[in-house]
N, C-alpha and C positions, 0 to 999 in steps of 0.2 A: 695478343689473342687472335684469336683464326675469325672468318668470317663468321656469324649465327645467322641464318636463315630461316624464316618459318612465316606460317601466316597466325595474326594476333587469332582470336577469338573472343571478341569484346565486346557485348552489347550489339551482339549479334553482324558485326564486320568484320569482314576477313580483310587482310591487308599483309603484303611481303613487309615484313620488320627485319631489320639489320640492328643488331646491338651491336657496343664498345664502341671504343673512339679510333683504333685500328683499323675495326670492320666498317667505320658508317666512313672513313677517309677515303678509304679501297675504293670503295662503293664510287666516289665520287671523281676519283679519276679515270676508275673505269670506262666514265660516261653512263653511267646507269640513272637512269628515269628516277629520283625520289620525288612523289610529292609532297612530301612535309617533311621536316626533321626539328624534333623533338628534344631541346637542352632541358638541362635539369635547373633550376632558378638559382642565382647566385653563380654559377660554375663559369668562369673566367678568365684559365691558365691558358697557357701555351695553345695545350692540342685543340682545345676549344676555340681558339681564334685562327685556329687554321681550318679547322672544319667548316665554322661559318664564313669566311672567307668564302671555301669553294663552293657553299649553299648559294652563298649571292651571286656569283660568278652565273651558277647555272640555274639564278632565278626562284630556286625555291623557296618554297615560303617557310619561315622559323619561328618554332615557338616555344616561348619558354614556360615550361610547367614546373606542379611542386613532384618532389623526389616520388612520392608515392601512386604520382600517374603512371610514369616510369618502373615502377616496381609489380604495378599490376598487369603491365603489358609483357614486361619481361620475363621469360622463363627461363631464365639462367639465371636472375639475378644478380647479373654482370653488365649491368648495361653499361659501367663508368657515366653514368650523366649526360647519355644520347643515346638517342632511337632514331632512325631513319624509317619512314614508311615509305617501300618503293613501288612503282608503279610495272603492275605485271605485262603491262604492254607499251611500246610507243607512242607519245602523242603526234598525229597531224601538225600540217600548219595548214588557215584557213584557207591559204592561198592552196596546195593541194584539194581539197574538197571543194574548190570552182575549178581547178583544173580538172577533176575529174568529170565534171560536168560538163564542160567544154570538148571532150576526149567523146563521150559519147555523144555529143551534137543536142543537149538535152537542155532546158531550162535549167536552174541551178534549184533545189529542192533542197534545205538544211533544215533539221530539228535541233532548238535551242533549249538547253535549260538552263531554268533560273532557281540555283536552291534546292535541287533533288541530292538529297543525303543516303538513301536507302540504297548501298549497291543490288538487289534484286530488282528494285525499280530500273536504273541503270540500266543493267544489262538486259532486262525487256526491254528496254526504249529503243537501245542499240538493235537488239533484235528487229522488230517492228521496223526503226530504222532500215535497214535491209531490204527483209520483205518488202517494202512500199517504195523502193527505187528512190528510199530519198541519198544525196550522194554525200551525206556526211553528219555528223552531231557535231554541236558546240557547246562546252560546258566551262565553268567559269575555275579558274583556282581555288579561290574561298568560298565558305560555306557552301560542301556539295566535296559530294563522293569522286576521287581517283577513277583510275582502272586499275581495281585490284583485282585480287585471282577470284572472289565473289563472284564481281562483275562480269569477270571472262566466264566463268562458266553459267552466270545466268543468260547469257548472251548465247550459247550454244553454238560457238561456232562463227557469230556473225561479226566479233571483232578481227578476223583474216581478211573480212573485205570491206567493211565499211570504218571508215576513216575516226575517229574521232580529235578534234583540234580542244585545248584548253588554252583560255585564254585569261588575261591578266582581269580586264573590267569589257563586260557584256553590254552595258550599252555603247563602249566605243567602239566596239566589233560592229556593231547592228550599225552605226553611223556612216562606216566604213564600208560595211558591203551596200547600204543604201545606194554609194556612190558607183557599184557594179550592177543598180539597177534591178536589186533583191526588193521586193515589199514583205514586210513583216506581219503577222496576224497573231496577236497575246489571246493565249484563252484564259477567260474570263466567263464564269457562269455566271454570271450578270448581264453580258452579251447579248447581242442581235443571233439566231440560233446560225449554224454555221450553212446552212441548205442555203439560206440567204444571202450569204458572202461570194466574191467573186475570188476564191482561191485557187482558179490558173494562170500560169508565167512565170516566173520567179521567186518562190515565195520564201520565207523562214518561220515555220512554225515555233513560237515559243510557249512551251511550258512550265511551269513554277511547280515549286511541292505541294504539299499537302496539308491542308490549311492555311500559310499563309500564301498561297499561289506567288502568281509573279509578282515582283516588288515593285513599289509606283513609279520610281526611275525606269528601269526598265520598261515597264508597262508603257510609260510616256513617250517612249524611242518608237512604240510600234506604230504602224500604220492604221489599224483598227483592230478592234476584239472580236472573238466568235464564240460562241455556247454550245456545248453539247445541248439538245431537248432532251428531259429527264423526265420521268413521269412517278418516280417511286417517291419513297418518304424520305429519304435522306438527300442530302443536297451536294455531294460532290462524290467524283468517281478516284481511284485511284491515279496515281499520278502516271504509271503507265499504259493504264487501261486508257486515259484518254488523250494520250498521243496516242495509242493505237486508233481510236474511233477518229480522232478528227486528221493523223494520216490517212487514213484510208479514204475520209472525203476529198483530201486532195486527190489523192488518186482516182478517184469516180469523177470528179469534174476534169482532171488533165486528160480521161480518156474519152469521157464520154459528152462533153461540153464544149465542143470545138466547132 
């Protein structure tokens, strides 16, 4: 079979999908970005153990679903018993995003998520990212959105410059940039409000989804929490509405709190 290419439409995420066992192999020598691939449950021959083979080689993560997850994603109908979901763009690695930091002689400035699944959230963050001079995002493998073609185009643009790195487990990231001297700030509307915080020098802002915010591992890596002040009736703000408000605090204090 030839390659299939397309993006899903599924509960509202876009996502590049590769069906057959032909096309998701290709895929995988090519070097192409997947980040998931999808076996059908029970499926165990030959082509299947070569494919995950080159899954694990190149780190992706695998999962195995029933036949008919597989059949709603698939628009051929052809899938043979894999789906590969690729990634519409390159990931970083963290060490690039302090390099680029370093390049412009600048503090090191990352936005972290923890748990954002909604690609339009995503690619606002990324966006926003951008705009506010922070020099990179970090987002985790599991649970939580790729960079699918969604992403890129709610991003408008901004994933050609701003880097994004994915990494395996996010509090061992935060442990490790700790040691280059990064402090962490978890928001948490439960928080001291952020006007309060000392958010200039090296920070990583981390943000969580929606509802259940950052998770308490996580949370517990950080250095302290910060709040938006809210004054309506409802008690949280979207996930990329407030990386937008509390990047931009960063930016008001590294400009103007010196």
């Amino acid at each position: 079979m030839g390659n299939i290419v397309r993006e899903e439409k599924n509960n509202n995420k876009d996502t590049g999908i590769i069906e057959g066992r032909n096309a998701v192999l290709e895929a995988f020598h090519a070097g192409k970005t997947i980040d998931r691939l999808l076996i059908q449950d029970g499926c165990q021959d030959g082509p299947i153990q070569t494919i995950k083979r080159e899954a694990r080689k190149a780190d992706t993560i695998i999962d195995f679903v029933p036949k008919e997850r597989l059949d709603h994603m698939s628009e051929t109908g052809r899938h043979q018993g894999v789906i590969a979901c690729a990634a519409s763009y390159d990931y970083a690695e963290v060490s690039d995003i302090l390099a680029a930091a370093r390049e412009k002689g600048e503090a090191p400035f990352l936005i972290l998520l923890d748990g954002v699944e909604d690609p339009r959230n995503l690619g606002a963050i990324i966006r926003t990212a951008n705009l506010a001079g922070a020099h990179g995002v970090i987002i985790p493998k599991r649970r939580a959105v790729g960079l699918t073609a969604a992403v890129a185009r709610t991003s408008a643009g901004a994933l050609n410059y701003t880097p994004v790195a994915r990494v395996t487990n996010l509090g061992n990231t935060i442990d490790e940039l700790k040691k280059e001297g990064i402090w962490f700030a978890c928001a948490d509307m439960s928080a001291e409000p952020m006007y309060r915080a000392n958010l200039t020098g090296p920070i990583g802002l981390v943000i969580g989804a929606e509802g259940s915010g950052v998770s308490r591992l996580v949370r517990e890596k950080c250095d302290f929490t910060v709040s938006i002040p809210m004054k309506g009736n409802i008690d949280s703000l979207n996930a990329s509405v407030a990386a937008g408000v509390l990047a931009f605090e960063i930016v008001r204090q590294r400009e103007y709190r010196k």
